[in-house]
C-alpha positions as CSV (number, residue, x, y, z in Angstrom):
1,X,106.3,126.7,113.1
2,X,107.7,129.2,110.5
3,X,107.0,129.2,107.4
4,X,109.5,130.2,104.2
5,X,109.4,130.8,101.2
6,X,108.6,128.4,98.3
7,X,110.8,128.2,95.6
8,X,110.0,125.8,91.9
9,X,113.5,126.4,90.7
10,X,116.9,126.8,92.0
11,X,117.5,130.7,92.1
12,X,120.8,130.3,91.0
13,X,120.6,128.7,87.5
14,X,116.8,127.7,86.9
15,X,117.1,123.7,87.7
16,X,113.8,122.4,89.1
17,X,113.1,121.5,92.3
18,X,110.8,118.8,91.8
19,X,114.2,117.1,90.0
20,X,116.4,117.0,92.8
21,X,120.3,116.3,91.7
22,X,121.8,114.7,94.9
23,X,120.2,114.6,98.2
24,X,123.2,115.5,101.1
25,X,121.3,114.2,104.1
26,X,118.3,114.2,105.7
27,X,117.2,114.0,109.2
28,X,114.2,113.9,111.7
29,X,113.4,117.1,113.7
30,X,110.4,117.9,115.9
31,X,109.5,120.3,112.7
32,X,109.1,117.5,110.0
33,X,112.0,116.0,108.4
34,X,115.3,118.7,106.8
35,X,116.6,117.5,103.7
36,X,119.8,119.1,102.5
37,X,120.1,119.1,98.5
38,X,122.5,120.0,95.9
39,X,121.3,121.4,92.9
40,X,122.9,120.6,89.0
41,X,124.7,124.3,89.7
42,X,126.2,123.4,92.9
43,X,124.3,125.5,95.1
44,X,123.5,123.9,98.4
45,X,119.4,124.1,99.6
46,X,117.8,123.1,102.8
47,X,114.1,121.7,102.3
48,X,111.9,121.0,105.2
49,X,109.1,118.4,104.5
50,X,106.6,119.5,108.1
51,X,104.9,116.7,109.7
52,X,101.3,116.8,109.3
53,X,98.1,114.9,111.4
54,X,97.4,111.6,109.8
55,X,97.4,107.9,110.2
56,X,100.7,106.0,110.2
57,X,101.3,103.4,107.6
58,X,104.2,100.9,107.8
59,X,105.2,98.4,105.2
60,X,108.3,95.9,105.6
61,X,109.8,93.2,104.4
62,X,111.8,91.3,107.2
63,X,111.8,88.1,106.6
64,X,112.1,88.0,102.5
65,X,108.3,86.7,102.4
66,X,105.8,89.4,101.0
67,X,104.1,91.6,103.8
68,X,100.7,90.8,104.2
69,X,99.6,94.3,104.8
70,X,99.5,96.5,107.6
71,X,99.4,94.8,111.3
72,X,96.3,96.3,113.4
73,X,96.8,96.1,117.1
74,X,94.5,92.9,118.0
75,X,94.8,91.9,114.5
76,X,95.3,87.9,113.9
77,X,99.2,89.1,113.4
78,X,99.6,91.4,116.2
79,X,102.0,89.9,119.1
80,X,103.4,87.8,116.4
81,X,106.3,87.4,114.3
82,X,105.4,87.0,111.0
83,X,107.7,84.4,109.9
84,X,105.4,82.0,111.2
């Protein structure tokens, strides 16, 4: 993967980019995920967040009742719905 450059404020007027003003879009690539930003200014930016080696952690609330925690495959949940 290529790398850019990192930038901690807009070059165009000085905003920061830790304070995003509006987020355009954002979408899943084989990269990581491109998020497409507009700045305070106006100027448009293209961010890419790269996917990096860890464990995958999934939270939801589907049926309105509170999750119980991450299911674990051949966990007491696993196979289940967990309405029940």
């Amino acid at each position: 993967m290529k790398t850019g450059c990192t930038v901690d404020e807009c070059p165009r007027c000085g905003w920061p980019q830790s304070d995003v003003y509006e987020v355009l879009s954002r979408h899943l690539t084989s990269e990581g995920v491109v998020t497409y930003t507009r700045c305070a200014c106006g100027a448009v930016q293209m961010r890419v967040q790269p996917f990096q080696p860890g464990p995958v952690v999934a939270e939801a609330e589907t049926c309105g009742a509170p999750c119980r925690g991450p299911v674990r495959d051949g966990g007491p949940a696993a196979g289940r719905g967990r309405g029940g």
